[in-house]
DRENDO-1510 file (C-alpha; in Angstrom, 1 decimal, always signed):
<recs>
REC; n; res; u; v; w
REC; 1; UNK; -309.6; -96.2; +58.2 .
REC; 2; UNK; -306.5; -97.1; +60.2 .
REC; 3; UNK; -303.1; -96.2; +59.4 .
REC; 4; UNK; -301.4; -98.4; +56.1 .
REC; 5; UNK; -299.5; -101.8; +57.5 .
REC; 6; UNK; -298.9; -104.2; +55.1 .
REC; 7; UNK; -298.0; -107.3; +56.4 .
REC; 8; UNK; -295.7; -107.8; +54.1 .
REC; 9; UNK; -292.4; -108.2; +55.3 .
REC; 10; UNK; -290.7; -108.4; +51.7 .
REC; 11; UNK; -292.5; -105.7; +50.7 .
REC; 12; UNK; -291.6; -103.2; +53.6 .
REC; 13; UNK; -288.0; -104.9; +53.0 .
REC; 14; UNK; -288.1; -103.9; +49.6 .
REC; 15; UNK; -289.3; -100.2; +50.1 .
REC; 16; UNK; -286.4; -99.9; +52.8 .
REC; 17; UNK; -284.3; -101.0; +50.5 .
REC; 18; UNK; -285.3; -98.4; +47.0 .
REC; 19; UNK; -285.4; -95.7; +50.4 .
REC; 20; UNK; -281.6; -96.3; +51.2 .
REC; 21; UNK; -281.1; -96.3; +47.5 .
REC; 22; UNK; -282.5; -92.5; +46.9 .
REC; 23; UNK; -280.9; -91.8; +50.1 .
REC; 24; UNK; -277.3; -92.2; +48.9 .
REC; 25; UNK; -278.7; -89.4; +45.7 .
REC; 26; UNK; -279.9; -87.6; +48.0 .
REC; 27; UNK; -276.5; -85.7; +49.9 .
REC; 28; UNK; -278.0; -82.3; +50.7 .
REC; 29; UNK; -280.7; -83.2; +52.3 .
REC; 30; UNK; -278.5; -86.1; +54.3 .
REC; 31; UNK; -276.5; -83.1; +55.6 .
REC; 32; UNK; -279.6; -81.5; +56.9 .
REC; 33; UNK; -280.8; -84.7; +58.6 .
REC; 34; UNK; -277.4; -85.3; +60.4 .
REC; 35; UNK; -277.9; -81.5; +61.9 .
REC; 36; UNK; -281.6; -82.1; +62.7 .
REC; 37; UNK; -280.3; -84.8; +64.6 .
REC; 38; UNK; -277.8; -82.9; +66.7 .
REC; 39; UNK; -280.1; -79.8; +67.2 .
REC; 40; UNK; -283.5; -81.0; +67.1 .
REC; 41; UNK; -285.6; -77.9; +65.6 .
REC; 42; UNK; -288.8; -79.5; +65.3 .
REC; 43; UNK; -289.2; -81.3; +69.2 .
REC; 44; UNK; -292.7; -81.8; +70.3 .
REC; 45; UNK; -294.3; -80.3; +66.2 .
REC; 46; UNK; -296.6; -82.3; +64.6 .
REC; 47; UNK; -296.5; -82.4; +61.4 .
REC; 48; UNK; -299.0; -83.5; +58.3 .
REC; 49; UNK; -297.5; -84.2; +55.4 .
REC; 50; UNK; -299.6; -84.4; +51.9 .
REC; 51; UNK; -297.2; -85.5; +49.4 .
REC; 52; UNK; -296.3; -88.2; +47.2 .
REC; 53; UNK; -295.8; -91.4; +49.1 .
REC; 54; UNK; -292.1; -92.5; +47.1 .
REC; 55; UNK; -288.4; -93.1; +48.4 .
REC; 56; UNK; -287.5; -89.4; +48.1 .
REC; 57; UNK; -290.4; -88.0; +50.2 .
REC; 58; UNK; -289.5; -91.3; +52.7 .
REC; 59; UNK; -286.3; -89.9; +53.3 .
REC; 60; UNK; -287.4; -85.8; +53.5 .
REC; 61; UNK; -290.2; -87.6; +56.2 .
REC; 62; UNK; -287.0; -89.3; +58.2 .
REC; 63; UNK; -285.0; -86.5; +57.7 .
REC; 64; UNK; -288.2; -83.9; +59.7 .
REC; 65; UNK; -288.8; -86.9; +62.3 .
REC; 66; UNK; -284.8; -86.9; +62.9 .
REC; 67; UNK; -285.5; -83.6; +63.7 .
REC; 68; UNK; -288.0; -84.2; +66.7 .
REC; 69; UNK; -291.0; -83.9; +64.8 .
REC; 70; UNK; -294.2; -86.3; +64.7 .
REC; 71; UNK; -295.4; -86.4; +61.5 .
REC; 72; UNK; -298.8; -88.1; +59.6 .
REC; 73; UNK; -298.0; -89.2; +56.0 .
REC; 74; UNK; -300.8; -89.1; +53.4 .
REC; 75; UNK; -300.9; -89.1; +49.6 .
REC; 76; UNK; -301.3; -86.2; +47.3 .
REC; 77; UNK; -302.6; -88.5; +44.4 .
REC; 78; UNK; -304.6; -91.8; +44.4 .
REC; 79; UNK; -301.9; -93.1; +42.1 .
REC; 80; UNK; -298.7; -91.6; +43.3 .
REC; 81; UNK; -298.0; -93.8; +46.0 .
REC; 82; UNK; -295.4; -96.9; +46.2 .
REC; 83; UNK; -296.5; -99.2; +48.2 .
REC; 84; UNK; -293.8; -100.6; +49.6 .
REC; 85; UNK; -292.7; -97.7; +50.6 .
REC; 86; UNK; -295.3; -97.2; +52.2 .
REC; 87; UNK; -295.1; -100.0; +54.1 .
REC; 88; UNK; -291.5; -99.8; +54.8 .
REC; 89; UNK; -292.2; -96.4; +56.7 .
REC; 90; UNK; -295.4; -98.3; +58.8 .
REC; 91; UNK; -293.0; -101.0; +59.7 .
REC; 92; UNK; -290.8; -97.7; +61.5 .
REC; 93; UNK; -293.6; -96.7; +63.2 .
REC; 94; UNK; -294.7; -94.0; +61.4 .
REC; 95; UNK; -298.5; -93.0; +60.5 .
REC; 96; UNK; -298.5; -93.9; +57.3 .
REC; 97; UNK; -302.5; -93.1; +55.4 .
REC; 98; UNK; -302.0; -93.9; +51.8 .
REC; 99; UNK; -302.4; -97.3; +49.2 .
REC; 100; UNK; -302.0; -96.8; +45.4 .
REC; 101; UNK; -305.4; -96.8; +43.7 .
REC; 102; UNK; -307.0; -94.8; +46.3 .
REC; 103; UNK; -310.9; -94.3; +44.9 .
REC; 104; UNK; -311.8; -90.0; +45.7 .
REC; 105; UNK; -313.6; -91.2; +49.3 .
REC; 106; UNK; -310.6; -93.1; +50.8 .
REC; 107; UNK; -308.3; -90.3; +49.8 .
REC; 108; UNK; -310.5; -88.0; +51.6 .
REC; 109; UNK; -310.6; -90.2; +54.2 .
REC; 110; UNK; -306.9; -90.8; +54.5 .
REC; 111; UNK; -306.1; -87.0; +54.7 .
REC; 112; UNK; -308.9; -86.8; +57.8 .
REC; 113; UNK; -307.1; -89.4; +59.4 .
REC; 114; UNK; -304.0; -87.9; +59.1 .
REC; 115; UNK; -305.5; -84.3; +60.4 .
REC; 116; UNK; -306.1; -85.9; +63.3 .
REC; 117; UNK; -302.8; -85.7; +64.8 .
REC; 118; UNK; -303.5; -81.8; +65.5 .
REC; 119; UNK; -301.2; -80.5; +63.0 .
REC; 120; UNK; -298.6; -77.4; +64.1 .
REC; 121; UNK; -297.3; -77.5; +59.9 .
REC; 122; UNK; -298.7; -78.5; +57.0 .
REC; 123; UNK; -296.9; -80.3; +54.2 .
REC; 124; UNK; -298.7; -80.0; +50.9 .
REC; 125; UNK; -298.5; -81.0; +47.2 .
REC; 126; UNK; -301.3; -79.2; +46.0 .
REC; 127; UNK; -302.7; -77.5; +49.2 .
REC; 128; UNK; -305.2; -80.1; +49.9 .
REC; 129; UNK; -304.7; -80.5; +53.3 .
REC; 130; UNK; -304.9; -76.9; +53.7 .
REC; 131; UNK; -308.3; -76.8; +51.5 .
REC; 132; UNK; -309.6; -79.4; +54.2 .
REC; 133; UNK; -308.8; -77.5; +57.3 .
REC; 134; UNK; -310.5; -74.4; +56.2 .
REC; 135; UNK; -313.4; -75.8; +55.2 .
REC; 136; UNK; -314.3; -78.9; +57.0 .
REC; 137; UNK; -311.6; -78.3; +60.1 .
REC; 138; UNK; -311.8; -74.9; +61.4 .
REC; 139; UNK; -311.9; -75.8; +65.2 .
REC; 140; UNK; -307.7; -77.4; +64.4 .
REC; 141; UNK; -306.4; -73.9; +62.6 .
REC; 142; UNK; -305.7; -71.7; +65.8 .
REC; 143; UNK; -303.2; -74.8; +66.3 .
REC; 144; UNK; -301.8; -74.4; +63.1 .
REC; 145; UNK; -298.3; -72.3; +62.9 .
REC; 146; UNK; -297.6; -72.7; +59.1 .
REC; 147; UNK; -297.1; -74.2; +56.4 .
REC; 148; UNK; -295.1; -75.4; +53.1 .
REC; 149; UNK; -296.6; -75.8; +49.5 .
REC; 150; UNK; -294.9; -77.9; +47.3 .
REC; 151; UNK; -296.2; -77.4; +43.9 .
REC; 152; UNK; -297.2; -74.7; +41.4 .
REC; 153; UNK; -300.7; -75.5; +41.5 .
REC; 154; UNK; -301.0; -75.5; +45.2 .
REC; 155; UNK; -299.2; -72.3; +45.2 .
REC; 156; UNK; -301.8; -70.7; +42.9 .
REC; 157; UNK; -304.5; -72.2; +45.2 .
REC; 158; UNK; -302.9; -70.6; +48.1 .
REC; 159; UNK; -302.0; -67.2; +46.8 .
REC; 160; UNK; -306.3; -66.9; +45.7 .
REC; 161; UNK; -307.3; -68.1; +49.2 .
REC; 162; UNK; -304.8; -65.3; +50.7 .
REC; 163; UNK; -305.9; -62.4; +48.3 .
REC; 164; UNK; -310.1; -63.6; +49.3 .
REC; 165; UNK; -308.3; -62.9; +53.2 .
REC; 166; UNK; -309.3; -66.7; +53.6 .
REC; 167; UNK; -306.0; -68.1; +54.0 .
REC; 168; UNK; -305.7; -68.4; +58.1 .
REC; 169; UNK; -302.1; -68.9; +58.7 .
REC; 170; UNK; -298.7; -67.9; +56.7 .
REC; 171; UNK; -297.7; -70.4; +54.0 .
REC; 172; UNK; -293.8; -70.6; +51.7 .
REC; 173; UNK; -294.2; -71.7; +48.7 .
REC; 174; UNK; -291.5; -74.0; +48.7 .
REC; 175; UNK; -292.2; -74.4; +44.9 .
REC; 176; UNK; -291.5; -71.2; +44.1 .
REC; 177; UNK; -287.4; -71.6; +45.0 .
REC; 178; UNK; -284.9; -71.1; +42.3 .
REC; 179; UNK; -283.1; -74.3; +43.5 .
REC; 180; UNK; -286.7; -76.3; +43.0 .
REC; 181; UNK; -288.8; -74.6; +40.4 .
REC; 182; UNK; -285.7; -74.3; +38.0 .
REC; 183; UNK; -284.5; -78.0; +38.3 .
REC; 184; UNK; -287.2; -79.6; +40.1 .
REC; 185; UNK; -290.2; -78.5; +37.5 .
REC; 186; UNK; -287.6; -78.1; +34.4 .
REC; 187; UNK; -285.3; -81.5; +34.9 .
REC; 188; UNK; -287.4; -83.4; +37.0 .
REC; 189; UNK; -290.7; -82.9; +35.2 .
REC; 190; UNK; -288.9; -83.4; +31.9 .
REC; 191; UNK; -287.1; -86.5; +32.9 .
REC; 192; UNK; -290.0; -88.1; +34.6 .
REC; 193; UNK; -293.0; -87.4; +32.1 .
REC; 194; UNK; -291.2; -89.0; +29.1 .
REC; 195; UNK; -290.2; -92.0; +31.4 .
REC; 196; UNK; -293.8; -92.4; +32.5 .
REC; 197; UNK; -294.9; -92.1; +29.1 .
REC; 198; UNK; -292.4; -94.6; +27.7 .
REC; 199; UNK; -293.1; -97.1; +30.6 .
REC; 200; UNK; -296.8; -96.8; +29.7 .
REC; 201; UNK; -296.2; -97.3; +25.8 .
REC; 202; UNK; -293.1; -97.7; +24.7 .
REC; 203; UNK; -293.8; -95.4; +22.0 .
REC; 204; UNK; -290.1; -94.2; +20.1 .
REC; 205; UNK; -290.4; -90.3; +20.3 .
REC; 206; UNK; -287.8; -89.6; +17.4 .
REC; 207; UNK; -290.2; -89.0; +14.6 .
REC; 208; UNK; -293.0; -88.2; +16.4 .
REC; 209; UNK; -294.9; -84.7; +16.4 .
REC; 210; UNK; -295.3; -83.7; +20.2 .
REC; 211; UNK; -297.2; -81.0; +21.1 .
REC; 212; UNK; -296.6; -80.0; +25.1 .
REC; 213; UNK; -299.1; -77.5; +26.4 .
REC; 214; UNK; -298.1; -75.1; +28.8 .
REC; 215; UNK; -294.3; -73.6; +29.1 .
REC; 216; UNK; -293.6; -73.2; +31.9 .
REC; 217; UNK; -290.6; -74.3; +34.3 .
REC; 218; UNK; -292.2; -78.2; +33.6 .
REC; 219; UNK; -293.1; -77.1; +30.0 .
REC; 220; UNK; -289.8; -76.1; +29.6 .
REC; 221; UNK; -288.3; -79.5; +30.5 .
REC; 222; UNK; -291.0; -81.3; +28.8 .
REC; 223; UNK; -290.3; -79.6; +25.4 .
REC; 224; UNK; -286.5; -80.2; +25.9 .
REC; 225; UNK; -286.7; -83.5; +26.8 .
REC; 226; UNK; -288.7; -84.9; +23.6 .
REC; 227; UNK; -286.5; -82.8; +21.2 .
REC; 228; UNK; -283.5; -84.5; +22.9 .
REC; 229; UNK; -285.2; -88.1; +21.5 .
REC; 230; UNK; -285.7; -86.7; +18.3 .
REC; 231; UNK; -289.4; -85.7; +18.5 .
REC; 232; UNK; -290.4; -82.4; +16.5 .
REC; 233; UNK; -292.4; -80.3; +19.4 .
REC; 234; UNK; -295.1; -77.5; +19.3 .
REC; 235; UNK; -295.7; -75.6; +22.3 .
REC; 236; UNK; -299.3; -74.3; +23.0 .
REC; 237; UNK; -299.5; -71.5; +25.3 .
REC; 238; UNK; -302.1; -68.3; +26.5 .
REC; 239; UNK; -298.9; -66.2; +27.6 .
REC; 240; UNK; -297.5; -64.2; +25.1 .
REC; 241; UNK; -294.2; -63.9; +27.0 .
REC; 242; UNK; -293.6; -67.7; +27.4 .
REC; 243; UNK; -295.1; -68.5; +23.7 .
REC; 244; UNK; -292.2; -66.0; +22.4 .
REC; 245; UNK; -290.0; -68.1; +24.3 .
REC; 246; UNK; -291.1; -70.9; +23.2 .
REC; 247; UNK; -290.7; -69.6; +19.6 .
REC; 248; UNK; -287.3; -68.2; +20.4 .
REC; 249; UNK; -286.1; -71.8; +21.8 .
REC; 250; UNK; -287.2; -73.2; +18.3 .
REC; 251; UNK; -290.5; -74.7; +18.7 .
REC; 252; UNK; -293.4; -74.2; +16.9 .
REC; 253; UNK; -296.0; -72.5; +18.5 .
REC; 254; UNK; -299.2; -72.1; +17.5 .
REC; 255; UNK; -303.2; -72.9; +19.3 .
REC; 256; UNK; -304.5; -76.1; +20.4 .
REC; 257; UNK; -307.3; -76.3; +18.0 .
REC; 258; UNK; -304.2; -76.2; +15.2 .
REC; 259; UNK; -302.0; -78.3; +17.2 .
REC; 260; UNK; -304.2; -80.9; +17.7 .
REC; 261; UNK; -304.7; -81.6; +14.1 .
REC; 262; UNK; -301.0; -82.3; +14.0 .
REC; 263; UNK; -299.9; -83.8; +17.3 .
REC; 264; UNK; -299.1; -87.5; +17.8 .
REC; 265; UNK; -298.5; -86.9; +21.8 .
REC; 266; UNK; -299.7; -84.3; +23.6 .
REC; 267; UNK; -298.6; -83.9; +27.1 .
REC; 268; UNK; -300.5; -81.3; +29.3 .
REC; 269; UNK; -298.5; -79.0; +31.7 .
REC; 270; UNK; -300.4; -76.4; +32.7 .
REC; 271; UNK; -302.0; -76.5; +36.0 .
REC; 272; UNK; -305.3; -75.7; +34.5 .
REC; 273; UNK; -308.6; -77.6; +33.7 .
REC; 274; UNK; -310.0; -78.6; +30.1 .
REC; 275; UNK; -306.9; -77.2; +28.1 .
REC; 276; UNK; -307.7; -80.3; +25.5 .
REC; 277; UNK; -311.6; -80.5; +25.5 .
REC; 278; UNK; -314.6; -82.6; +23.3 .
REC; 279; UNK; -313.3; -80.4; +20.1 .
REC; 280; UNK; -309.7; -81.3; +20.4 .
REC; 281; UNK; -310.1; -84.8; +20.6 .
REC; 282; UNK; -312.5; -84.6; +17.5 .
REC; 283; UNK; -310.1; -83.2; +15.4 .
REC; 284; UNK; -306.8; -85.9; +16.8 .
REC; 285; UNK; -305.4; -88.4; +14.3 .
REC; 286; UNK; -306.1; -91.9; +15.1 .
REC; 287; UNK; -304.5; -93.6; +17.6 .
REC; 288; UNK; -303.2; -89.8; +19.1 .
REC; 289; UNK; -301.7; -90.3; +22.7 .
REC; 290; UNK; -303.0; -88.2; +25.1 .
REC; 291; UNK; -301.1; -87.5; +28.7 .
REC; 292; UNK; -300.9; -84.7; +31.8 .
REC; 293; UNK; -298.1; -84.1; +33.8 .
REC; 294; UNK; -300.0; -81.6; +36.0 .
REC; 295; UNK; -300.7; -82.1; +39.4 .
REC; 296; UNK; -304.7; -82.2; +39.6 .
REC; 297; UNK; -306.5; -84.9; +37.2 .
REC; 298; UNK; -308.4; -82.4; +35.1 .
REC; 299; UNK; -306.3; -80.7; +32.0 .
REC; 300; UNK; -307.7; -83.4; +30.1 .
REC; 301; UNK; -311.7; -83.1; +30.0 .
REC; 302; UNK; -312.4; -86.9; +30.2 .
REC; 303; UNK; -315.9; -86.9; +31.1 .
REC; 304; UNK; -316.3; -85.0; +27.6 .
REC; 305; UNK; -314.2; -87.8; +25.6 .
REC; 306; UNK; -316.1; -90.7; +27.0 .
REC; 307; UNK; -319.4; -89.0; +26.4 .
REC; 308; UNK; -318.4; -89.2; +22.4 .
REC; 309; UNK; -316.6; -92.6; +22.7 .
REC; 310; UNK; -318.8; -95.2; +21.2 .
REC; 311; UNK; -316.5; -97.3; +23.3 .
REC; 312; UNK; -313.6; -97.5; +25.8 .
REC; 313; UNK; -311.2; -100.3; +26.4 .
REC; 314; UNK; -308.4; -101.0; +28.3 .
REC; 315; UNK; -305.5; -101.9; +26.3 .
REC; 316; UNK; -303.3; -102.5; +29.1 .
REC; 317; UNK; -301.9; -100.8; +32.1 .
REC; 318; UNK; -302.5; -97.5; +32.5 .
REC; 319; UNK; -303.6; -97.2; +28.4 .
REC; 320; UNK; -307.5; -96.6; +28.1 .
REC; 321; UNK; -308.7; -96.7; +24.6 .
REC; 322; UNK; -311.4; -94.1; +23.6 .
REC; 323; UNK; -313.0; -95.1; +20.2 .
REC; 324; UNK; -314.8; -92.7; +18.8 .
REC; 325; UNK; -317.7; -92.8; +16.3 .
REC; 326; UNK; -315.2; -92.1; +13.2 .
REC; 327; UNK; -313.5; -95.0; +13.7 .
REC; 328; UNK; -310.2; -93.0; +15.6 .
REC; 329; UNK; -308.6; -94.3; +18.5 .
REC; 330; UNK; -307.5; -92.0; +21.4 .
REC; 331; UNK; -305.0; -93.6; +24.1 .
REC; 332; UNK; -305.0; -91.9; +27.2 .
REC; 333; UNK; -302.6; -92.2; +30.1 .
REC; 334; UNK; -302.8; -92.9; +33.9 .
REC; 335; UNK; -306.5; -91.8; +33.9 .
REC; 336; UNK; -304.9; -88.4; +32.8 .
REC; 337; UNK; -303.3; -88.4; +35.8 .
REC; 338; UNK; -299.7; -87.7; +36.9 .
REC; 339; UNK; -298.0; -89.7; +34.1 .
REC; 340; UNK; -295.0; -89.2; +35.6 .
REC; 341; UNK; -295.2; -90.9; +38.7 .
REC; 342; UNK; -298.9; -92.9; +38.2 .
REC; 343; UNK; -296.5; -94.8; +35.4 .
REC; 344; UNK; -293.0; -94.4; +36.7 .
REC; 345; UNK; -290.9; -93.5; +39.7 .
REC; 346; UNK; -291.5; -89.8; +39.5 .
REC; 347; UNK; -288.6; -87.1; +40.0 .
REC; 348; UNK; -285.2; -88.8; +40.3 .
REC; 349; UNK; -283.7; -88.1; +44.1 .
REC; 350; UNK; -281.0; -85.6; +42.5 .
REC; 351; UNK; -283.0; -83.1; +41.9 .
REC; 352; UNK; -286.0; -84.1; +45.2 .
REC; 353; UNK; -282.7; -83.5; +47.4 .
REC; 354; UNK; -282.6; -79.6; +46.8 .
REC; 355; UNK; -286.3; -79.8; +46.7 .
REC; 356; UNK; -286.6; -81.6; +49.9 .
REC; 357; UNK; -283.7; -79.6; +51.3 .
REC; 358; UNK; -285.9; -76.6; +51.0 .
REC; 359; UNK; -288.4; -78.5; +52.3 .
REC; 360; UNK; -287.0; -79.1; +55.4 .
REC; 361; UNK; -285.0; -76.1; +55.9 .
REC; 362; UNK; -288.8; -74.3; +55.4 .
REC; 363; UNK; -290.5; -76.0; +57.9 .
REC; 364; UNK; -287.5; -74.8; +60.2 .
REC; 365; UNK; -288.1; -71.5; +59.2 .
REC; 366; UNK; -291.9; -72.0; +59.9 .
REC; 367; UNK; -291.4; -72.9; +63.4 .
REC; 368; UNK; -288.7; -70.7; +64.5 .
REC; 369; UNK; -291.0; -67.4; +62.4 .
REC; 370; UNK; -294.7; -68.4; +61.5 .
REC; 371; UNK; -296.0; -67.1; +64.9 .
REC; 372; UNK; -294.4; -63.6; +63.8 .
REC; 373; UNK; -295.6; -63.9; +59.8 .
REC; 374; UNK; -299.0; -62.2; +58.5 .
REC; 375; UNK; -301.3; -65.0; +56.9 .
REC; 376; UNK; -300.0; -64.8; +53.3 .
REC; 377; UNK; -297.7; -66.7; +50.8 .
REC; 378; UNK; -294.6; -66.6; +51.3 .
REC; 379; UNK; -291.1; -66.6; +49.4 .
REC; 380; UNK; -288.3; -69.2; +50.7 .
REC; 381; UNK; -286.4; -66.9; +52.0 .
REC; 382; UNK; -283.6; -66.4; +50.1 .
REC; 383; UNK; -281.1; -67.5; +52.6 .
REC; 384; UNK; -282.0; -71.1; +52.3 .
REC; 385; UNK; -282.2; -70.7; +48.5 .
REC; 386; UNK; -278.7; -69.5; +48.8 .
REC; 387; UNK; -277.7; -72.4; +51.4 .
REC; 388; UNK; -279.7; -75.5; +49.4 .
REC; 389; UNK; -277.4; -74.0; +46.1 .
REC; 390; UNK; -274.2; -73.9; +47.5 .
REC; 391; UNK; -274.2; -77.2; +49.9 .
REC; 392; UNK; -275.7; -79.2; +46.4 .
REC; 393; UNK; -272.5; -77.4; +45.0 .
REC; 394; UNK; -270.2; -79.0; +47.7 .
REC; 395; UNK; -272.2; -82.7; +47.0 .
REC; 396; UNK; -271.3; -82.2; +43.5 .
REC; 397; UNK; -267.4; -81.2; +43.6 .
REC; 398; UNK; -268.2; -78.1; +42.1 .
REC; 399; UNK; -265.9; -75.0; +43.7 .
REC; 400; UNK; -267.0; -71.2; +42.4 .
REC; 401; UNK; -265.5; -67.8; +43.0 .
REC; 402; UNK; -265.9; -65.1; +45.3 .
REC; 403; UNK; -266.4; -61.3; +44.7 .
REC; 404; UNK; -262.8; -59.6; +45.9 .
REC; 405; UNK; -263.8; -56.6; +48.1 .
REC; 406; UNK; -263.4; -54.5; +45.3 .
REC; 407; UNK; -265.5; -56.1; +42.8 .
REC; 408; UNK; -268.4; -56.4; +45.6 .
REC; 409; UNK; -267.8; -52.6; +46.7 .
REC; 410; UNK; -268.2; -51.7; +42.9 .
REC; 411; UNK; -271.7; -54.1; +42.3 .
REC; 412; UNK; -272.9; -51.8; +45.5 .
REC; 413; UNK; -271.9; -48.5; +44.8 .
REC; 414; UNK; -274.0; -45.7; +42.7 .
REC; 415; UNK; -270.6; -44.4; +41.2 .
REC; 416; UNK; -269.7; -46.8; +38.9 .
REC; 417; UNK; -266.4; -46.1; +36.6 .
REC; 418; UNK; -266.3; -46.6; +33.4 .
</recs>
């Protein structure tokens, strides 16, 4: 497989021109571009990038090459990727390995391609591309300095490799930020997910009895997002923490096997496979939505759905009809894929700019540290948290206070007045 170029020109234009759109949204990660530029971190580091191929990650990529650095661009998901933009970052001359509709094999064979380039970091959504250097591409790993993860699955993929003592170089879980976890998962995720839905269906929430499973940071969003439209939600979750929240917020909360007697739309969260299975679609209303907003395709057991379908139809674009032998119809989503970027634009460049910010700031850290790191998970540290928070601050307008020198002495001392 050779690198993406589309041939064409309008739709490299076009990409280009969605890029420079997200680029004016995107201030704090601008900033950190323009002082790439001028200091040049990253000279001679290669760099392969697994992420969704779309104008925000187009502009963290230009941002990391402004900094001196050669990067590969795959996808993270068969259908995550704009093409155009795509091709607008080919016609640049950057290695581009990605085409929506990717079948398993030429994913696998995009992310080989891009490993290829000798990697010093490693840019995931998900932690394939780490996944495939351990197991298929040990000879590359001495090579290897670090590397970011993206993505709360990833990050739990990352943190059972390093507690095994299989993980072979230090990782930060870039997901695991305050300034991308809280907005990235909670407004982006939110925001996203009901667009990809509504582009999908144009179903009218208000009314409607959602049930999101999972709470979570993208749970959390999810659930405030379709109460905003008027939807009544109930939250499924195994945590007895977040399921108190969840209660405490005002949902209903209560198991899937009682939710899914109920539900109009469900929308999976969770990171984890089979949360709706063979007995939850059995006991689903007809013509019950059904849609993940998790990163790997497998929250929703499909293969067990169409193995009681007497049939399954496409009703249109990204809507699969499961009929089952009671006559109910089940609509499924984006292959119970991503819904919010197989079926819309994904996270809105507001809130990819402090996600990207830490991003890029990380893979500084990476270069400058890794070599010194053990080979575990790491925090951002909470420096750059600090700096991505303040500089979106300054983007925004937004002026705060300071401690005086008294208050601060008092927050550190152990003899507090009263």
């Amino acid at each position: 497989m050779k690198p993406h170029i589309i041939k064409d020109i309008t739709l490299a234009e076009d990409g280009k021109q969605r890029i420079e759109w997200a680029r004016r949204h995107m201030p704090v990660l601008q900033s950190i571009r323009e002082r790439f530029e001028k200091e040049r971190p990253l000279e001679g580091i290669n760099i392969v990038a697994c992420l969704h191929v779309t104008v925000e990650t187009a502009n963290l990529i230009t941002a990391l090459r402004a900094g001196g650095a050669n990067i590969a661009l795959t996808a993270s998901n068969p259908l995550s990727t704009q093409d155009d933009v795509a091709a607008a970052l080919a016609s640049e001359g950057l290695h581009v390995f990605a085409v929506r509709g990717e079948d398993e094999k030429e994913y696998y064979e995009c992310l080989e391609e891009a490993i290829k380039i000798g990697p010093h970091v490693t840019l995931d959504d998900g932690a394939d591309t780490i996944a495939l250097l351990h197991s298929e591409h040990t000879e590359l790993l001495p090579g290897v300095i670090g590397g970011c993860e993206e993505t709360t699955t990833g990050v739990i993929r990352l943190r059972a490799m390093a507690a095994d003592g299989a993980l072979a170089y230090p990782v930060i879980a870039v997901n695991d930020a305050d300034t991308k976890m809280m907005f990235d998962n909670r407004y982006g995720t939110g925001q996203s997910t009901l667009h990809g839905i509504m582009n999908a269906t144009n179903v009218l929430f208000a009314g409607k009895t959602v049930v999101v499973v999972g709470y979570g940071w993208c749970g959390r969003g999810v659930s405030m997002r379709a109460k905003g439209l008027g939807a009544n939600v109930v939250v499924v979750e195994v945590n007895p923490r977040k399921a108190l929240e969840a209660a405490m917020d005002g949902y209903r909360v209560m198991p899937i096997a009682d939710a899914a007697r109920i539900g109009d739309l469900f929308i999976t969260v969770t990171g984890d496979t089979s949360v709706i299975r063979k007995e939850h679609f059995e006991m689903m209303h007809d013509q019950a939505i059904v849609a993940n907003s998790g990163h790997f395709n497998v929250e929703l057991d499909l293969p067990e759905l169409s193995s009681i379908a007497v049939g399954i139809n496409e009703m249109k674009e990204d809507v699969m009809e499961y009929v089952l032998a009671n006559g109910n119809r089940i609509y499924v989503l984006a292959e119970g894929r991503l819904v919010n970027l197989a079926s819309a634009f994904g996270h809105p460049p507001e809130v990819m700019d402090m996600s990207f910010a830490n991003q890029a700031l990380s893979v500084r850290y990476i270069v400058e540290h890794g070599n010194k790191l053990d080979k575990q998970v790491y925090s951002v540290p909470s420096e750059i948290d600090e700096e991505v928070a303040s500089l979106k601050l300054d983007a925004m307008g937004i002026k705060i206070d300071k401690l005086t020198a008294e208050q601060d002495e008092y927050l550190h001392s152990w003899t507090m007045g009263t």
